[in-house]
N, C-alpha and C positions, 0 to 999 in steps of 0.2 A: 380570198377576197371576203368571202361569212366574217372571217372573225376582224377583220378591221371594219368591214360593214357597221357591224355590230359597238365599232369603237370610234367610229367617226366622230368628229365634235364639231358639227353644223355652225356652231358660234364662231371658232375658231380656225376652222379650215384644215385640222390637224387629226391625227391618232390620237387617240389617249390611250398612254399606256406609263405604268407606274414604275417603271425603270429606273429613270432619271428625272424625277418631276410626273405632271401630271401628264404632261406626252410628249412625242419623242420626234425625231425630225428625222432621223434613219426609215423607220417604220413610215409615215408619211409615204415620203421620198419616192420607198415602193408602191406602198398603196396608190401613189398618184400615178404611177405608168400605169398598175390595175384598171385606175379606173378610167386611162386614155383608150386602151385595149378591146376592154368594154364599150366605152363609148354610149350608155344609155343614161337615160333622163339626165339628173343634176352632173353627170361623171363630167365633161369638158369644162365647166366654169368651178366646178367644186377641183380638179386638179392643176387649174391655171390658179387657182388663188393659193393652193396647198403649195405651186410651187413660188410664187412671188415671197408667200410666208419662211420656204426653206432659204430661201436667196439673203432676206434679212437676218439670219440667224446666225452669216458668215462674218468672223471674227475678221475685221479689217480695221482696227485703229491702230497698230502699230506692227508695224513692217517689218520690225525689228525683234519680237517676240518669235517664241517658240510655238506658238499659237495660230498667227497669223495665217489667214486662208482657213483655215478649220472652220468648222460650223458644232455648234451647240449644240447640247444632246433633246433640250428641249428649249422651249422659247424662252420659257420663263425662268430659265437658269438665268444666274450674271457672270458677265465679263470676267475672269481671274483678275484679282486687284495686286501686282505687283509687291505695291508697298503698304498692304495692308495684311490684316492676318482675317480678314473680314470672309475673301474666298480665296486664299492663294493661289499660284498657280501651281497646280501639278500635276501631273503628265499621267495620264488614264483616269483622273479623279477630276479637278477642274476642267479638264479639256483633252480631245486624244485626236494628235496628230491625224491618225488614222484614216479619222473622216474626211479629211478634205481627199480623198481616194475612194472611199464607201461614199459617198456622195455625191462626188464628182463624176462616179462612172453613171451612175444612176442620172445624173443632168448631160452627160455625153448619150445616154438612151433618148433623153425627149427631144435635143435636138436632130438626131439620126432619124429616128422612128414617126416623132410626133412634130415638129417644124410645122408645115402646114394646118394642124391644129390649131397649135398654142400660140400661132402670130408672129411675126417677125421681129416684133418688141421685145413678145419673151426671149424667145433666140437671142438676141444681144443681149439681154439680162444675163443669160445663162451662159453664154460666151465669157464674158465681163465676170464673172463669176469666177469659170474654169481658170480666168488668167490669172488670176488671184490667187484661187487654189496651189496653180503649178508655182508661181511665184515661193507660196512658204512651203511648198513640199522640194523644192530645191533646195533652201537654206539646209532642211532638214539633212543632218548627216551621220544622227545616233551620239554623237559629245554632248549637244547640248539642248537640252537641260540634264543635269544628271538621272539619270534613274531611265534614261531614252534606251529602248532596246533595239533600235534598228538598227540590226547584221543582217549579211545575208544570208542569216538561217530563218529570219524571220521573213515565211511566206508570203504572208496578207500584204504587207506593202512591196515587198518586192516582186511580186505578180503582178501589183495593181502601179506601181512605177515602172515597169520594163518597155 
C-alpha cells in the first residue's frame, strides 16, 4: 500500500505509474480494494471515485473489435484508431485483451467483498461492466487479430476464463 500511497494522484483518482502513460488503471484497480480493506480517512470516497474512473476506461464502441470490453492501460491513452495509422490497433501494444480478465476479477472482488461499501449504484456500474467484459472475452478465440496468442498453453487467460 507505501508505494501506491506514495503514487496516488489526488487530482485524478488514479496511480501514477509510468508504464503506460502517466498512470495505469491495473495498479489503481488494486490499490483501490487496498484502500476499501483499509478503510481509513480519504480510503472509501478516494476508491469509489478510482473505481467509477476505471469503469470509463472500458473500451465499449464497437462490438465488433478485438478490443471490445478491455480497458485501457491508462486514461489518457486513446482508442485504437482502426483506419488510421494515428494509434493502431495491436494486440499487447494499443490494447491487451487480457485486461478485461485482470480487471474484471479485480471488479468481481469489490462487488463480493465491498457491495455495502461502494453502493448499490456502483454494483450495477460494475455488474454492467463485467457484462461487457464477458461479452468481448467470448468473441476472443486466439484467430483474430493476428498476432493473438491465446492457446491453452497460455495460463493468464485460461485460469482467469475457466
Amino acid at each position: 500500500m507505501y508505494v501506491n500511497d506514495i503514487r496516488w494522484d489526488d487530482s485524478y483518482k488514479y496511480v501514477w505509474y509510468s508504464g503506460h502513460g502517466p498512470w495505469s488503471t491495473r495498479f489503481t484497480a488494486w490499490y483501490a480494494a487496498g484502500l476499501l480493506y483499509r478503510n481509513r480517512g480519504q480510503g472509501l470516497p478516494n476508491a469509489k471515485a478510482a473505481i467509477e474512473y476505471i469503469l470509463s476506461c472500458q473500451m465499449t464502441g464497437n462490438v465488433e473489435s478485438a478490443w471490445y470490453g478491455t480497458f485501457k492501460a491508462s486514461p489518457d491513452e486513446p482508442y485504437p484508431t482502426p483506419d488510421s495509422e494515428l494509434y493502431p490497433p495491436e494486440i499487447y501494444s494499443s490494447y491487451d485483451p487480457n485486461w478485461r480478465e485482470f480487471i474484471g476479477t479485480q471488479l468481481v472482488q469489490f462487488v463480493e467483498e465491498f457491495s455495502g461499501f461502494i453502493g448499490p449504484k456502483l454494483v450495477t456500474q460494475i455488474e454492467d461492466s463485467l457484462e461487457i467484459a464477458a461479452v468481448g472475452s467470448m468473441c476472443r478465440n486466439g484467430s483474430n487479430p493476428e498476432g493473438d496468442n491465446l492457446t491453452p498453453a497460455y495460463s493468464n487467460p485460461a485460469l482467469m476464463r475457466a
